[in-house]
N, C-alpha and C positions, 0 to 999 in steps of 0.2 A: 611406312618407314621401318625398315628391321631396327632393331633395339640391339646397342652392344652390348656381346655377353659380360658376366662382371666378371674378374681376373682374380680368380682366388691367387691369394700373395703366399700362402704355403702349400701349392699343390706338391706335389714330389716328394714332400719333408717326410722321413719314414723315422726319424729320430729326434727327440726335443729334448735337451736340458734343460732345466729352468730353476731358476737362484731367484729366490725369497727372504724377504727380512727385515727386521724392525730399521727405520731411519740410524743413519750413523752409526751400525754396527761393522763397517768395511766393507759391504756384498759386491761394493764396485772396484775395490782394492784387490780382492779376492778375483773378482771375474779379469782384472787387467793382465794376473799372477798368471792366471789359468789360459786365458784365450794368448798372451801377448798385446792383445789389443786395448785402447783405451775406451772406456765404457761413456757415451754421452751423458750426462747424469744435467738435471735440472738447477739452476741458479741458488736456488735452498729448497729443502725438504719443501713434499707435499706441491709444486708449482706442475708434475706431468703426472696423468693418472694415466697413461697409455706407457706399455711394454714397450722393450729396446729389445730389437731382434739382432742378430748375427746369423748371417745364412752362409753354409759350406754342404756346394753341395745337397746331399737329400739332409743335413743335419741342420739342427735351428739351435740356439742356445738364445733363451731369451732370458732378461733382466726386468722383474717385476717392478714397480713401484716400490717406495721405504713405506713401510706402514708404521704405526703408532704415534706417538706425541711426536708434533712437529713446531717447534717454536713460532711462534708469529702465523701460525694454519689454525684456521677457526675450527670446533670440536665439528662441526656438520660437515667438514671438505672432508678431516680425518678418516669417519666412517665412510665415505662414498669412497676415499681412496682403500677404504677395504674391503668394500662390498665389490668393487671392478677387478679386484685379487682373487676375491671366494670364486666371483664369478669365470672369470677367465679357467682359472685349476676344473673348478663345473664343467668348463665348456671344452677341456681340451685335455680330459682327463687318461682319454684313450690314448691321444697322443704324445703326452707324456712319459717317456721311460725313464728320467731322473729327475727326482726334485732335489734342490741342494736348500736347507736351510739355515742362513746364515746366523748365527745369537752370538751378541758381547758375553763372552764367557763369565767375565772380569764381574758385573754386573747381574746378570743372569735372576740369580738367586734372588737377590734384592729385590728388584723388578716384581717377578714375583710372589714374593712377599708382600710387596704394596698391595699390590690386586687382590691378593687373599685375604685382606686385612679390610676392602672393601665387598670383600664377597663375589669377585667377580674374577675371569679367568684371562689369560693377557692373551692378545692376538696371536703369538708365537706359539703358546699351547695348541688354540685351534686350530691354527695352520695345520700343526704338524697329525693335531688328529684328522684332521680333513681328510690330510695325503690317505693315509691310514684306512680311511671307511672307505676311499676310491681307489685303495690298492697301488698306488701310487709307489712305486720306488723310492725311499727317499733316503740322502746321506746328512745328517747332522753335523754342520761345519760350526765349531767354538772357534772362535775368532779373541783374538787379542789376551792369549794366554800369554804374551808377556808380563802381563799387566796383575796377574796371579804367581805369590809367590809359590819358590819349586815343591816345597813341602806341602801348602797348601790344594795342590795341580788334581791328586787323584780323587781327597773328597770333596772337590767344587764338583767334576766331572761325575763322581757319584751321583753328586746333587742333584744334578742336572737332571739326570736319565731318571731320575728318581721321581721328579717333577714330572714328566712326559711318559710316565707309566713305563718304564722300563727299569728292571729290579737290575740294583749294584749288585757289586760292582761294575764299572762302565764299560773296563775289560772284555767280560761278558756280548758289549756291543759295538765291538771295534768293527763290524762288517759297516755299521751304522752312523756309529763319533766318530768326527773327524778331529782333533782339536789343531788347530795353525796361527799363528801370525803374520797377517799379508803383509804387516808395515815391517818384518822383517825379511819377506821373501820367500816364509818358511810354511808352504801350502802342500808339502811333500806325502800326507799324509791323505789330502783330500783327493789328491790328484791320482795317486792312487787307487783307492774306492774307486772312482771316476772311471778308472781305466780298466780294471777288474771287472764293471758291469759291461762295460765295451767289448771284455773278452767274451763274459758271459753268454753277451746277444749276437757273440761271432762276427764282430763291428773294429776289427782291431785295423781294418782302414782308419778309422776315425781317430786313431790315437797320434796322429801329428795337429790335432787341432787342440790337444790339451797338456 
């Protein structure tokens, strides 16, 4: 009896987005802003550890899992929900030409403060050097800078880059920071980067999908 072949589900894809980011920092708010579309997202953190694709075409735009503390998600689902993240970027590292990393601005800092305070580095660090050592395109999307006063806006955003081994001012990394608020609409800044790397890869077909 011949055997059916298996049907690889992104044969054609010649282009992947992919949006990454701690639980509840908006990455679905953001992705809805971006695509138009509404992002499936699971009943509370930590419940799907498999990716939410969007396919257009040769383009994929996928939506990882929320990594980090997840209320009422035992410390052992946690890690397994970030080992099937490291692993997917591993596995599909070629095929990746944008990583978008999504981080509560507002909080950020803090965050990391705790962990250094335990000696230990928070997932969104490593994410981001991941991308980094797999060469990885990536844009830094701060999320919920409303929530940071205006005076306080450019040394949080120092902070930031400052954490992630990139020297302030943040200026300096505007090809890279995105900062936005999906809850007000206001992703103009990411969406651009976005599009700019579209031009770059001569992909400026793609720019009605964002």
């Amino acid at each position: 009896m011949k055997m059916a072949k298996k049907v690889d589900e992104f044969e054609g894809v010649n282009f992947e987005v992919l949006f990454t980011g701690r639980s509840n920092v908006g990455k679905s708010s953001i992705m809805r802003e971006i695509t138009g579309k509404k992002v499936k997202v699971g009943k509370r953190p930590g419940v799907t550890l498999k990716p939410t694709h969007i396919r257009n075409s040769d383009l994929l735009i996928t939506d990882l899992p929320g990594f980090g503390f997840m209320s009422g998600v035992k410390d052992h689902k946690q890690d397994l929900v970030k080992d099937e993240i490291v692993r997917y970027i591993e596995q599909n590292a070629e095929r990746i030409s944008i990583a978008v990393l999504v981080i509560d601005g507002a909080v950020f800092l803090d965050l990391v403060k705790r962990w250094e305070g335990r000696n230990e580095i928070p997932v969104d660090i490593e994410i981001f050097e991941l991308f980094r050592e797999l060469d990885v395109d990536i844009i830094l999307a701060v999320n919920k800078t409303d929530k940071i006063e205006d005076s306080e806006l450019n040394n949080t955003l120092d902070g930031i880059c400052d954490k992630l081994n990139m020297l302030p001012p943040w200026r300096q990394w505007i090809n890279i920071v995105a900062p936005v608020c999906a809850k007000k609409g206001d992703i103009k800044s990411l969406k651009s980067l976005i599009r700019q790397r579209l031009h770059d890869a001569k992909r400026d077909d793609l720019f009605k999908y964002f």
